[in-house]
KOLFIVEX-970850 format. One record per residue (C-alpha): residue in one letter; x, y, z; residue number from 1. Coordinates in Angstrom, 2 decimals, always signed. Each point is the difference from the previous one (the first is absolute). Layout:
REM KOLFIVEX-970850
PT; A; X; Y; Z; NUM
...
END
This chain:
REM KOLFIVEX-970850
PT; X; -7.84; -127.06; -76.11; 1
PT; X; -0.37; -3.64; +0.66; 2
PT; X; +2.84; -0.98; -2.69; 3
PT; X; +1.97; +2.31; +1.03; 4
PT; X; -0.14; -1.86; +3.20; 5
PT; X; +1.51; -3.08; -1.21; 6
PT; X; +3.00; +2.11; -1.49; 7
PT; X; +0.72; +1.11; +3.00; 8
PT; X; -0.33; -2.77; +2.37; 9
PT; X; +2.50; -1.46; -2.83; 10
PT; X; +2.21; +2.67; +0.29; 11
PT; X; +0.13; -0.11; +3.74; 12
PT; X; +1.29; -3.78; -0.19; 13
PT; X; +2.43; +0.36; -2.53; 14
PT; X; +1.56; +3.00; +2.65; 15
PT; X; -0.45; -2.34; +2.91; 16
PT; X; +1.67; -2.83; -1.59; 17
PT; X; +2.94; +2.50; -1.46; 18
PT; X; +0.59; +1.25; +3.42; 19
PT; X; -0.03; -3.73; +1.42; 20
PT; X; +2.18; -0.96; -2.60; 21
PT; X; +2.38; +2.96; +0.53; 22
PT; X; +0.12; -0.60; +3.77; 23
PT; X; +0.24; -4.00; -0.67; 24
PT; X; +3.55; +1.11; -1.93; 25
PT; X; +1.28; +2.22; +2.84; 26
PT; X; -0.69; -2.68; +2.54; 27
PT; X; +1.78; -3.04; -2.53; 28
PT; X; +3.18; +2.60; -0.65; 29
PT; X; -0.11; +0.50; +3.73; 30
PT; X; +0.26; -3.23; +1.22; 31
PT; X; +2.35; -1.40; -2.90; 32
PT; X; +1.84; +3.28; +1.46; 33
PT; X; +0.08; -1.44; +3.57; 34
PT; X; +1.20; -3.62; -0.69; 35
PT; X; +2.30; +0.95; -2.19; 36
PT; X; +1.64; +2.46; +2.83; 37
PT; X; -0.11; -3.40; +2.35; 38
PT; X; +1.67; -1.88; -2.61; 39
PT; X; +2.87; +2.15; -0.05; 40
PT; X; +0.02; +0.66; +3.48; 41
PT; X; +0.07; -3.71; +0.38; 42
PT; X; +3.25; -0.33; -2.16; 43
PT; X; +1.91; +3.25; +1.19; 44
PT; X; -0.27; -2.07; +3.58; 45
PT; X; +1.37; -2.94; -1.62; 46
PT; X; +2.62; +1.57; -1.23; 47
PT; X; +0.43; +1.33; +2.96; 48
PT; X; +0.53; -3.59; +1.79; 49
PT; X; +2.68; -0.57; -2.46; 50
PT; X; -1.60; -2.47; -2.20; 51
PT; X; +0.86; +1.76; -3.51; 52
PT; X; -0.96; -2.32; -2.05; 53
PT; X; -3.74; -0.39; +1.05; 54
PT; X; +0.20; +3.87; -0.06; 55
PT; X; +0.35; +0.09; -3.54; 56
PT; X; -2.14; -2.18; -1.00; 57
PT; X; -2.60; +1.81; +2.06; 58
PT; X; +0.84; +3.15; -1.51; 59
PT; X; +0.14; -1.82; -3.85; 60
PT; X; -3.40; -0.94; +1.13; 61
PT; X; -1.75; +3.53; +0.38; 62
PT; X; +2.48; +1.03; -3.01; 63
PT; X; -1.69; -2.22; -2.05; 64
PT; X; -3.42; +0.84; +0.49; 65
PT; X; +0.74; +3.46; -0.18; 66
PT; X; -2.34; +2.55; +1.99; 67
PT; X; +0.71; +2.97; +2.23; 68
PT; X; +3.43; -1.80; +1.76; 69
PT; X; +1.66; -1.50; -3.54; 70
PT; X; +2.78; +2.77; -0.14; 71
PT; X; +0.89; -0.23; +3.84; 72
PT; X; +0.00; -3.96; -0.07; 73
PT; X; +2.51; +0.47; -3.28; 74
PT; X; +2.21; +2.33; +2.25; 75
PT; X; -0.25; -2.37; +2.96; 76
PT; X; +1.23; -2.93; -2.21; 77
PT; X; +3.15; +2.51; -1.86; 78
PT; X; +0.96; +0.70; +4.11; 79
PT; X; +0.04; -3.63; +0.82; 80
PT; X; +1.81; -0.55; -3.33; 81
PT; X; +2.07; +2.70; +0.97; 82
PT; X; +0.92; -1.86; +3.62; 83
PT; X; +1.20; -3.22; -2.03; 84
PT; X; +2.63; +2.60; -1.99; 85
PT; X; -1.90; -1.18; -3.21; 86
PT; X; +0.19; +3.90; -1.37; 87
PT; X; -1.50; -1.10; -3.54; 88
PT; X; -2.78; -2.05; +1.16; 89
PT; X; -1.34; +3.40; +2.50; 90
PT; X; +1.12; +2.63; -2.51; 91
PT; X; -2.51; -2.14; -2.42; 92
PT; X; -2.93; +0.06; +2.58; 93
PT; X; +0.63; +3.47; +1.05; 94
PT; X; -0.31; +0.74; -3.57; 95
PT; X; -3.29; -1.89; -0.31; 96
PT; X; -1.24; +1.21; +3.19; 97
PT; X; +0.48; +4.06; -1.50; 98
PT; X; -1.68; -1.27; -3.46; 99
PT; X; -3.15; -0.86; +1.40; 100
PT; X; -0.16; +2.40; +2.79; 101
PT; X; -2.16; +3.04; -0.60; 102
PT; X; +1.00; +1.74; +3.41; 103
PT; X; +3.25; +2.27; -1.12; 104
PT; X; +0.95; +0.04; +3.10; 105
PT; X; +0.38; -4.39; -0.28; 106
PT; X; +1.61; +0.30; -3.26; 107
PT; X; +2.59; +2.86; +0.59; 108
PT; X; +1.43; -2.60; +3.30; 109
PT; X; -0.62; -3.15; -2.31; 110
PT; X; +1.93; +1.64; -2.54; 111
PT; X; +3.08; +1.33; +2.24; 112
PT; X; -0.27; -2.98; +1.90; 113
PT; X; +1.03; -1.65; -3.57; 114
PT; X; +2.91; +2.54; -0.69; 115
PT; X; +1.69; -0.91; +3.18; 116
PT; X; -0.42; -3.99; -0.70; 117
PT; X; +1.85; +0.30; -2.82; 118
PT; X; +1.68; +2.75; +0.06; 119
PT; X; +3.48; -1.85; +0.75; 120
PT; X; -0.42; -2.35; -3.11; 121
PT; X; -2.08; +1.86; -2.66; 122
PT; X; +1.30; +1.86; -2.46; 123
PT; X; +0.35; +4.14; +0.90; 124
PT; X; -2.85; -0.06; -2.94; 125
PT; X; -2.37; -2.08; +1.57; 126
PT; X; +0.05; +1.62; +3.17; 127
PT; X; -0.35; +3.36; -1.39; 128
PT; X; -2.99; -1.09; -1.74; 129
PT; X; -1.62; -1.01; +3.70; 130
PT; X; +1.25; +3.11; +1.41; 131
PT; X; -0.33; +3.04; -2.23; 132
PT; X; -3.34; +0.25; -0.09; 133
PT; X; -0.67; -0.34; +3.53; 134
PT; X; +2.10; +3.56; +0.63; 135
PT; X; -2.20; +2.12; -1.74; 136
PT; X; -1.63; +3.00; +2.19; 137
PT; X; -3.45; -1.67; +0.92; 138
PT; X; +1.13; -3.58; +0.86; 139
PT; X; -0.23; -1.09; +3.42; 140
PT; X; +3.74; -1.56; +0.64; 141
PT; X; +1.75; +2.27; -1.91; 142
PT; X; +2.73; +0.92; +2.32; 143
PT; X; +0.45; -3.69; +0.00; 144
PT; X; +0.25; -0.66; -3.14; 145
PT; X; +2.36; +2.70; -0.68; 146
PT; X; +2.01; -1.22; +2.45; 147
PT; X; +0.44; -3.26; -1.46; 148
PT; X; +0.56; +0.95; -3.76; 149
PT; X; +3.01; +2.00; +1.48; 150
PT; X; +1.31; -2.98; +1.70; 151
PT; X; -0.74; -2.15; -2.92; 152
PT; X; +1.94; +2.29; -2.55; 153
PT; X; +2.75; +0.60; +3.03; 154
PT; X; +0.56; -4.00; -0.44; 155
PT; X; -0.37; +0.15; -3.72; 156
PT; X; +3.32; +2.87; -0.25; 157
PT; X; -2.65; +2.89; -0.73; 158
PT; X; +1.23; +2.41; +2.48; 159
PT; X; -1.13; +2.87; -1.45; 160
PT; X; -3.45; -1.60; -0.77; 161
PT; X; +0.13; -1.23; +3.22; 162
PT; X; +0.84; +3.43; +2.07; 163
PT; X; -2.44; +1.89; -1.85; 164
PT; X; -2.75; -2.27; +1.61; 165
PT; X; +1.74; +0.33; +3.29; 166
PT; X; +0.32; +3.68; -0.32; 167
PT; X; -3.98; +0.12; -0.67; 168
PT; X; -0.64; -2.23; +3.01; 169
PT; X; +1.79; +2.01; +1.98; 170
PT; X; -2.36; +3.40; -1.18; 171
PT; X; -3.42; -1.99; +0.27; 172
PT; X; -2.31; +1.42; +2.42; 173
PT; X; -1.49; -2.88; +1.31; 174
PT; X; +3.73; -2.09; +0.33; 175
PT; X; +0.26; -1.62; +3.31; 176
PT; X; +2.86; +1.78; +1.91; 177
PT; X; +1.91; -3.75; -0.34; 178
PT; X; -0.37; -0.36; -3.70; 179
PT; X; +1.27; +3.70; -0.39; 180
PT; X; +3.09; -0.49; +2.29; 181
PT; X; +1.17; -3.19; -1.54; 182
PT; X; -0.66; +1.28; -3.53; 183
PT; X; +2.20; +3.21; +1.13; 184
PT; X; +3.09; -2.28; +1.36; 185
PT; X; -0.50; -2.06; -3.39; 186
PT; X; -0.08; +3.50; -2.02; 187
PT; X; +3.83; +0.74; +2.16; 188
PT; X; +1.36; -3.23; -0.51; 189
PT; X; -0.31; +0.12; -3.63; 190
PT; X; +1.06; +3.71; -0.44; 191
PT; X; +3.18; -1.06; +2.57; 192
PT; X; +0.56; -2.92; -2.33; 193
PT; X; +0.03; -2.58; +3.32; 194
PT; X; -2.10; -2.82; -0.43; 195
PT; X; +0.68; -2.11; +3.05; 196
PT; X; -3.37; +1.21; +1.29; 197
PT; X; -2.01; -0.43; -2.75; 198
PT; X; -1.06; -3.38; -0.23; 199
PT; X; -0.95; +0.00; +4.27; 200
PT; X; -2.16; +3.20; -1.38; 201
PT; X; -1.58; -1.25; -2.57; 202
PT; X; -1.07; -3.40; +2.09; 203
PT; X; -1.35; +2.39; +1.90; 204
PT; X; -2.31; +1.82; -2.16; 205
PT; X; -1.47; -3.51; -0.68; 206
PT; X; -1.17; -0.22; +3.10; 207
PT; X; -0.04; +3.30; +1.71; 208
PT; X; -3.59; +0.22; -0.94; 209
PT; X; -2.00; -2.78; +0.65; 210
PT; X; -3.19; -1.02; -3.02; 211
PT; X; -2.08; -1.16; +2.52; 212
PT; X; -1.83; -3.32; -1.30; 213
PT; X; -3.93; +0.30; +0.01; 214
PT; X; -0.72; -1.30; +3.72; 215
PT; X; -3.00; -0.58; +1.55; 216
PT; X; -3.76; +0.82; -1.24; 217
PT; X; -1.69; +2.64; +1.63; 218
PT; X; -1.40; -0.28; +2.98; 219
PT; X; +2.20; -3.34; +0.99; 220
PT; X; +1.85; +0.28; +3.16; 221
PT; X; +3.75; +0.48; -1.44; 222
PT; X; +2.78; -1.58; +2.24; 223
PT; X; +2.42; +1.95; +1.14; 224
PT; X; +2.78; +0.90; -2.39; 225
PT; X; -2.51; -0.78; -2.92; 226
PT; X; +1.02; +1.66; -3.73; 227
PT; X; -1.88; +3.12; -0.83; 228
PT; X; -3.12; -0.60; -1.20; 229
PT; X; -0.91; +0.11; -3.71; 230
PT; X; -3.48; +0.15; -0.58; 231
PT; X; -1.66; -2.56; -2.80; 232
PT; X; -1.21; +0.94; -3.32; 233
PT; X; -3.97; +0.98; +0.33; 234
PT; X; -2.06; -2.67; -0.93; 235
PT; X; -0.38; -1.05; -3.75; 236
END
């Protein structure tokens, strides 16, 4: 009885310290957690004072370092990009920003948000690439990205290619009643053979519905007319 004493008294540390040690972890993952949400709130309100430049580099910071807000701060630097018309330099971050994202949610808008960048200058193939994927039954944005592989192929001379992905926008369940009207007037201007309206349309559908950009962390007091909120990856 008295060695089993020891053993146990042993045993009863080695639990106390694994607990401790467990807890210790929650509480560092919590806090790196918190001032990395400050950080970004700190440069979405830069941004928000116009002062771009210092923006990005704010955002490249918490890119760098990785963590919970990496993918957002990618996204935040592709929008900015985005603002100075530099279409290649966002579509590249966008890109970046769905690679190392494990939130689908992130990486389907990273990933459209890519398409439309370069959708004007990319090759049809390219594009598709981006796209086709993101249209399949379970992905979040797939009205979306339907949406914009038809008005990619529309520009690329693929009308057929490009009404069949109208005319299944158009059947979609969950289609906004907007995206399902315009991609009906698209579907009667090409079977009418008139194509004055087509290129106002198909600006359109860019834009129609917004990708918000990931806005503020939870639990920050969003000002008014804030983007949607995208939540950050859970902690690594």
């Amino acid at each position: 009885m008295q060695k089993a004493v020891p053993a146990f008294i042993a045993i009863l540390v080695l639990t106390v310290l694994a607990v401790a040690g467990v807890e210790g972890w929650q509480m560092f993952q919590e806090n790196r957690s918190a001032k990395a949400a400050q950080e970004y709130q700190t440069a979405l309100d830069t941004a928000a004072k116009g002062d771009d430049a210092k923006a990005f580099q704010q955002f490249d910071d918490m890119a760098k370092h990785g963590g919970p807000y990496q993918a957002l701060a990618l996204m935040q630097q592709g929008g900015l990009r985005m603002d100075q018309n530099k279409a290649a330099d966002a579509a590249a971050l966008f890109d970046k920003a769905a690679a190392v994202s494990k939130n689908p949610l992130i990486a389907d808008i990273a990933t459209l948000k890519a398409a439309y960048a370069v959708m004007d200058t990319a090759p049809l193939a390219q594009v598709e690439a981006k796209l086709t994927p993101l249209t399949a039954a379970n992905r979040p944005y797939r009205v979306q990205a339907r949406e914009a592989l038809a008005m990619a192929r529309l520009a690329a001379g693929k009308t057929a290619a490009a009404k069949a992905d109208l005319v299944a926008v158009s059947l979609m369940q969950d289609t906004p009643d907007s995206a399902r009207q315009r991609a009906q007037a698209i579907i009667s201007l090409i079977d009418s053979g008139t194509g004055a309206g087509l290129k106002k349309l198909s600006d359109d559908a860019k834009t129609a519905t917004p990708l918000p950009l990931p806005g503020p962390p939870a639990g920050s007091q969003a000002p008014q007319g804030a983007p949607i909120q995208v939540q950050p990856e859970a902690a690594q």
